[in-house]
C-alpha positions, 0 to 999 in steps of 0.5 A: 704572085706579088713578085711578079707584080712587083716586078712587072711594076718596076719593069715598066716604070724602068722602061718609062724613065729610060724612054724618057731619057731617051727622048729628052736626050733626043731634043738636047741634041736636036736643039744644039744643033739648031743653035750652032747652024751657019748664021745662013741657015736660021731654024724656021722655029727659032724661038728669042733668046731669054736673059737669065735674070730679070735684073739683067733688064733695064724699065724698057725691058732691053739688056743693060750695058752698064756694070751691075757692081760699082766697088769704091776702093778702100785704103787697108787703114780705113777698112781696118777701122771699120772691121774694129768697129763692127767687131767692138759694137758686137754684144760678145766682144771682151771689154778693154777694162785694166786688170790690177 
């Protein structure tokens, strides 16, 4: 008799989560094809497109147009020199010490 409680159970559970699929399958598609309309036709629902990140986002609230990441370029010897420092500031690193 559990058996076939267990299994009803699971029965059910599995025809919730494939009704579900369903569904959500079902508003995926309904909302792709709302999005990619002719420019003519606009959705009655539409709702605004959100930006990903808020740090995409200026005080004002507008998107920023100005780069995100400003690099200084950095010639070989310079960078080499500060990787050595970093590397000779480290607590394990060997000390140039002379072998007799």
């Amino acid at each position: 008799m559990l058996h076939i409680l267990y299994i009803l159970a699971f029965t059910v559970i599995a025809f919730l989560a494939i009704s579900n699929l369903i569904r959500s399958l079902i508003t995926v598609s309904t909302e792709s094809t709302r999005r990619n309309s002719p420019p003519g036709r606009t959705p009655v629902n539409r709702t605004p497109q959100r930006v990903s990140h808020p740090e995409l986002l200026d005080e004002n609230g507008q998107l920023t147009d100005e780069p995100l990441l400003i690099m200084r370029s950095v010639n070989v010897e310079d960078a080499r020199e500060q990787l050595d420092a970093i590397y000779n500031a480290s607590p394990g690193t060997p000390s140039d010490t002379t072998e007799e």
